[in-house]
C-alpha positions as CSV (number, residue, x, y, z in Angstrom):
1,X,44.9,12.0,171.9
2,X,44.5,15.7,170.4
3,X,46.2,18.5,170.8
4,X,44.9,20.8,173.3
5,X,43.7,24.2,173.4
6,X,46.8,26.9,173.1
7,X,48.1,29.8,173.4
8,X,49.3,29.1,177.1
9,X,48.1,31.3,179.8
10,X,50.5,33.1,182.0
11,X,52.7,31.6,184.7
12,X,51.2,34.1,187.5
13,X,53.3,32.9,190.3
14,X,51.7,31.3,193.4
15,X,52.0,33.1,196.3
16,X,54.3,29.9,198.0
17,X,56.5,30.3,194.8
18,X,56.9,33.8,195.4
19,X,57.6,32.9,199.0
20,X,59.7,29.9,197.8
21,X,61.8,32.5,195.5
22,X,63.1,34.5,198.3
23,X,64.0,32.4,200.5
24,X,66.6,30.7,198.0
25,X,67.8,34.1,197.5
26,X,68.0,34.3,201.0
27,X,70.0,31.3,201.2
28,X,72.5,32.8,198.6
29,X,73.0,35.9,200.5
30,X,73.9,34.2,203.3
31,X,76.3,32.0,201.0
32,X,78.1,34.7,200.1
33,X,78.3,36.8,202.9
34,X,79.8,32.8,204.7
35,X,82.1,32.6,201.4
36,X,83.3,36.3,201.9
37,X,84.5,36.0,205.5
38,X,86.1,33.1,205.0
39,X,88.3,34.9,202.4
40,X,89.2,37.4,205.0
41,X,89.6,35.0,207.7
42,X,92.0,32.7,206.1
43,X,93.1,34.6,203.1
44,X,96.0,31.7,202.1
45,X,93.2,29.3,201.3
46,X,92.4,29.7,197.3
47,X,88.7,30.2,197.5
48,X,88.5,30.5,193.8
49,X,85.7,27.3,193.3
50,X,83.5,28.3,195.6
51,X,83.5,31.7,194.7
52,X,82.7,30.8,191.6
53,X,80.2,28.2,192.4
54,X,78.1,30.7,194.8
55,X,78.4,33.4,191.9
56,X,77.2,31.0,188.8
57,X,74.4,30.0,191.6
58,X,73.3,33.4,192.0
59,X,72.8,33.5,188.2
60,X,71.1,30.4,187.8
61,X,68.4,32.2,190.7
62,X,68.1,34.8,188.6
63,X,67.6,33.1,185.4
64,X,64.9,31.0,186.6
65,X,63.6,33.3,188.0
66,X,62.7,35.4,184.9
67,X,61.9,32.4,183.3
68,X,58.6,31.8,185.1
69,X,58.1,35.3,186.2
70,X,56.2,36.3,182.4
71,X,54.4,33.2,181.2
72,X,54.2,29.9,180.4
73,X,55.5,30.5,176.4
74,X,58.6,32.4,177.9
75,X,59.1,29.6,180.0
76,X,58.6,26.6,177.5
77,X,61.1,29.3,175.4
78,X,63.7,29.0,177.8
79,X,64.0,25.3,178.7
80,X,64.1,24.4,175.3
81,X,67.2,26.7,174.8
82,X,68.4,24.5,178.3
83,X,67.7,21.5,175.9
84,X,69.5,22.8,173.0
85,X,72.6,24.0,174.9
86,X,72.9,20.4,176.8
87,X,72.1,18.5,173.6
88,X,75.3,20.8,171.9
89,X,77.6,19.9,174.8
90,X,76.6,16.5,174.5
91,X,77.6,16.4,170.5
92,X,80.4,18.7,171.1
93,X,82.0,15.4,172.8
94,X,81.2,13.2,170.8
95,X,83.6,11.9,167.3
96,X,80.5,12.4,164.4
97,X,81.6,11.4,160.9
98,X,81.3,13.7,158.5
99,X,78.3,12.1,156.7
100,X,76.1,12.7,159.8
101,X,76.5,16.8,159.8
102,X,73.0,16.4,157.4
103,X,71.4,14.4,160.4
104,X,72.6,16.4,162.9
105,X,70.7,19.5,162.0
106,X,67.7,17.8,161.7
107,X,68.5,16.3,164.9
108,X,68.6,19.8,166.1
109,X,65.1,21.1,164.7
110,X,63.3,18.0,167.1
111,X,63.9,20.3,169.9
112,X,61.4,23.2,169.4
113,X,59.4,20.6,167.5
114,X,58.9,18.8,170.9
115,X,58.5,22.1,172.8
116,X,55.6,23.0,170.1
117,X,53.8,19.3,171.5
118,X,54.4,20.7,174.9
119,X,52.6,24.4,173.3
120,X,49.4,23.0,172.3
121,X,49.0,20.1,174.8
122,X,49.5,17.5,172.8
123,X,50.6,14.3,175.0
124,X,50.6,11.7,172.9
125,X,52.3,13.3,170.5
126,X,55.0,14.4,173.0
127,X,55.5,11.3,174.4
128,X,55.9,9.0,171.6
129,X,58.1,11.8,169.3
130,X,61.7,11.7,169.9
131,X,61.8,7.8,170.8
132,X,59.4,6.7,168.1
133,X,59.1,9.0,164.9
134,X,62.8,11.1,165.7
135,X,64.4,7.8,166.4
136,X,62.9,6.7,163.0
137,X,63.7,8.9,160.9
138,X,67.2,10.0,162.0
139,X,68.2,6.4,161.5
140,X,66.7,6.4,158.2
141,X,68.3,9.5,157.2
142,X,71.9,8.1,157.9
143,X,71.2,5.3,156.5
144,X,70.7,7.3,153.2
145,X,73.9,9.0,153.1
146,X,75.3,5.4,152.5
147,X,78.2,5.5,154.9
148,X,77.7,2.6,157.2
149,X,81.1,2.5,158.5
150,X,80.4,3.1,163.0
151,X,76.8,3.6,161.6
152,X,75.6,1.7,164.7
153,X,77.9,3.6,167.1
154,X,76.8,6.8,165.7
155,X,72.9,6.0,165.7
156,X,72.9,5.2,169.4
157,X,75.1,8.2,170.4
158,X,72.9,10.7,168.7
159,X,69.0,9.0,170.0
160,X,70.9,8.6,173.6
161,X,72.1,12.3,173.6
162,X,68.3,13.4,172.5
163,X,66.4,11.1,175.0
164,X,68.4,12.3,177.9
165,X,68.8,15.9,177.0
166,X,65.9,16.8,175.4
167,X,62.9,14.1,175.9
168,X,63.8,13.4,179.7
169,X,64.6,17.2,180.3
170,X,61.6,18.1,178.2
171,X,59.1,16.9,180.9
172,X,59.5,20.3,183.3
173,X,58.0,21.5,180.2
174,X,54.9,19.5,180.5
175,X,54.5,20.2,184.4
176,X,54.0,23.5,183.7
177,X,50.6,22.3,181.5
178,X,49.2,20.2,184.7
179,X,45.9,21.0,185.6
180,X,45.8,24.5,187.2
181,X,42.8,25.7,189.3
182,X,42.7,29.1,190.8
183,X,41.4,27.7,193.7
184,X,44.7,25.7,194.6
185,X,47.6,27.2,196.2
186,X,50.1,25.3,193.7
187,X,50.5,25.6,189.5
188,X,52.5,24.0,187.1
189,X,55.0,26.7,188.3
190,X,54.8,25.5,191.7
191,X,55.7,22.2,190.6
192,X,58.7,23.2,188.4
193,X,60.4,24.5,191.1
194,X,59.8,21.7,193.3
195,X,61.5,19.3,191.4
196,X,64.5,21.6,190.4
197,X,64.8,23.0,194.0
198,X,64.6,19.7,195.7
199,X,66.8,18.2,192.9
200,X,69.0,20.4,192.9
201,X,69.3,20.2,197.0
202,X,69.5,17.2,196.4
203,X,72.9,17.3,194.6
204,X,74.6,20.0,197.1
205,X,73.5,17.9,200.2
206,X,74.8,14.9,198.9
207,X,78.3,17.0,198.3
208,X,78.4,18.0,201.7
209,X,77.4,15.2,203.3
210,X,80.2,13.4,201.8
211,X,82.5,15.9,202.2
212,X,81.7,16.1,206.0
213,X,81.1,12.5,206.2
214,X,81.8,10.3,203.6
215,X,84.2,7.5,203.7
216,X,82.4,4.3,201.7
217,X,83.0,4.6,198.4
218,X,79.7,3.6,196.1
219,X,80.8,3.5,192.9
220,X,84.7,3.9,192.6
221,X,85.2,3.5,189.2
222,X,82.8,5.8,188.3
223,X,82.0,8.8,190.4
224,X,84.4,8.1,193.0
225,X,84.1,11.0,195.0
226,X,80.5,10.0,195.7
227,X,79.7,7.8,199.0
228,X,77.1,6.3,201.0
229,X,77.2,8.5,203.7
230,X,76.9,11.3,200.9
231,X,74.1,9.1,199.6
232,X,71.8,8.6,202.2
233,X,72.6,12.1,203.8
234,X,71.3,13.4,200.7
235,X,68.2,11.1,200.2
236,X,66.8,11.6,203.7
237,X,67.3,15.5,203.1
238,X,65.4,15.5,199.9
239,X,62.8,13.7,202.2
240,X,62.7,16.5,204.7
241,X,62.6,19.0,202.1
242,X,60.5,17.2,200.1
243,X,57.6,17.3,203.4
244,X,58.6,20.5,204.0
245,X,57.8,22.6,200.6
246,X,56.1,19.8,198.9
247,X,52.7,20.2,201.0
248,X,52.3,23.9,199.6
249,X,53.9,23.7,195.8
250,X,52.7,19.9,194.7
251,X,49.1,18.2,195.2
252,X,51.4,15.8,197.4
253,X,49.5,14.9,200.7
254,X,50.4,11.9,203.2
255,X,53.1,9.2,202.2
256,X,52.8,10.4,198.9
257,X,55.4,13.2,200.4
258,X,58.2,11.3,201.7
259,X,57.9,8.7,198.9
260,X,58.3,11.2,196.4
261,X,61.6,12.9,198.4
262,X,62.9,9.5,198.0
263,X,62.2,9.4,195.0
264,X,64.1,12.3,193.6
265,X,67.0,11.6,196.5
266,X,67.8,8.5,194.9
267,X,67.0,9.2,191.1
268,X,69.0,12.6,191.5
269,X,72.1,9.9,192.2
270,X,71.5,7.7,189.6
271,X,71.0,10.6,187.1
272,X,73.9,12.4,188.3
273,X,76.2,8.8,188.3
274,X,74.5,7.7,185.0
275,X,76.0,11.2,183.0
276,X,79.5,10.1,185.0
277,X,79.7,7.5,183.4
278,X,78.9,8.9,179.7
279,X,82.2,11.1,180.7
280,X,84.5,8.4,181.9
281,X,84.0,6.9,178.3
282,X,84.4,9.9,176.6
283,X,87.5,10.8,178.9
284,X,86.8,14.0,179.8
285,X,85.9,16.0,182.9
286,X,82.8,18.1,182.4
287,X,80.7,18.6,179.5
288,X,81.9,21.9,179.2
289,X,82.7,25.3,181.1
290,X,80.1,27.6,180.4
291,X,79.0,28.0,184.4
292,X,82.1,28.4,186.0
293,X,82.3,26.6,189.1
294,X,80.2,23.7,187.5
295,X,81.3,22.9,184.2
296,X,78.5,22.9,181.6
297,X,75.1,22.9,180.9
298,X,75.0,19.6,181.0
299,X,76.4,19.1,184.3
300,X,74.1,21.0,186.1
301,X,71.2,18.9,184.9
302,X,72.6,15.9,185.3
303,X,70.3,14.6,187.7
304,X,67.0,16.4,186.3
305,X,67.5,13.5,183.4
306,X,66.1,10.8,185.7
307,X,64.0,13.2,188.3
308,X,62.0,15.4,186.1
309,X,60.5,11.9,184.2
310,X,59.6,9.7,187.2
311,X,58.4,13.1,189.3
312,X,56.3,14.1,186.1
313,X,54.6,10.4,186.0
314,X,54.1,9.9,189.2
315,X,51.7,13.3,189.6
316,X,50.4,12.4,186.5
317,X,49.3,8.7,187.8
318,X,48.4,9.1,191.0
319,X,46.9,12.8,190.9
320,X,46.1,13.7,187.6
């Protein structure tokens, strides 16, 4: 397949995004304002977290929001710099020998590289890059330095870290090249924020649910704050929300709605368990601290790794 025509148009934001936008800052007004009287109702209580959760929340509005709010280049701009800062949390974790520091830079330079597929519509290209030709050479490369000693361990850390930070995360890129038509309500805006609203819904419902609920551990050993009431509460309200928004920001229509809630409800679990586990064997908490409240990068996204991938194929199978 060819590459496509290019440069991008702009985002121009659908009037249900717009819409879409201010209710979420809605929501965190009224987050805040909750957060705030409960510090002055019970001030021994250490609110600290949530503070801090509600604030770094506030940011990450804001900063998606001026991601889309130019065009489509500012926008692939900006989620490759997502990709690069949870791809540099990922390494920062990891042991590397010292003969890799070579490979890692090249490593690096596959992010805009993939980004530049996503620039001038090039799908095939895109999709076969990072786990056919990066996966190639990188392993060539290290083999070169002649250091074979945790060659193997080293190999798979490095094309595991760039399939799930950069190639999975990589495909809200490509939504925002899906067919757009003036005449539809929805863009490849409308569908970013779809999957990184509901996803990340998806995630906070799940948390409270458990937290209000939960008492059935589902996986113990590795998440063990997570529970099947927390589970299902979460999937059946990334259903509703899913048939509530999806209607005016996707092509969805009929079962395709619900299916595709449950979908992201239970993909935004394995995602977010998946990435648990990574830290269990690394023996750390969080990936790192720059959003306070959350950890890192890295944590955020989590569950984007599995939903953006299976939301972007099936819109591109059935619909597109």
């Amino acid at each position: 397949m060819s590459p496509g025509k290019f440069p991008l148009p702009a985002t121009d934001l659908p009037g249900a995004v717009q819409i879409a936008l201010g209710a979420t800052l809605g929501l965190l007004v009224l987050a805040s304002l909750v957060c705030f009287f409960l510090r002055r109702a019970k001030p021994d209580k250490d609110w600290t977290e949530l503070t801090a959760r509600i604030n770094t929340w506030w940011c990450l509005c804001i900063g998606f929001t001026l991601a889309v709010a130019f065009n489509t280049t500012v926008s692939l701009v900006v989620l490759a710099f997502v990709c690069f800062m949870a791809f540099k949390e990922f390494l920062s974790c990891l042991p590397t020998r010292r003969s890799d520091h070579g490979v890692l830079v090249a490593a690096y330079l596959t992010i805009p590289l993939q980004f530049y597929w996503i620039y001038i519509a090039w799908y095939g290209m895109y999709i076969i890059f990072i786990p056919v030709y990066a996966f190639l050479f990188l392993t060539m490369r290290m083999a070169l330095t002649g250091e074979t000693r945790g060659f193997l361990a080293s190999a798979g850390a490095l094309q595991w870290g760039l399939m799930t930070t950069v190639f999975c995360l990589s495909h809200l890129g490509y939504l925002l090249l899906l067919p757009n038509d003036s005449d539809l309500s929805y863009a490849g805006v409308s569908l970013l924020f779809f999957i990184v609203f509901t996803t990340q819904t998806n995630d906070i419902c799940q948390y409270l649910w458990g937290k209000a609920l939960g008492a059935h551990k589902v996986t113990p050993l590795v998440s063990p704050n997570k529970t099947w009431e927390g589970l299902i509460g979460g999937v059946l309200s990334s259903v509703a929300i899913a048939c509530l928004i999806g209607p005016y920001l996707t092509p969805l229509r009929g079962w395709h709605v619900p299916a595709v809630g449950l979908l992201i409800g239970c993909a935004g679990f394995l995602g977010d368990i998946v990435m648990s586990a990574v830290k269990r064997d690394l023996g750390i908490k969080d990936y790192g601290t720059v959003l306070p409240g959350h950890g890192g990068v890295l944590d955020r996204v989590d569950s984007l790794i599995f939903t953006a991938p299976l939301f972007f194929h099936y819109l591109r199978y059935f619909y597109y």
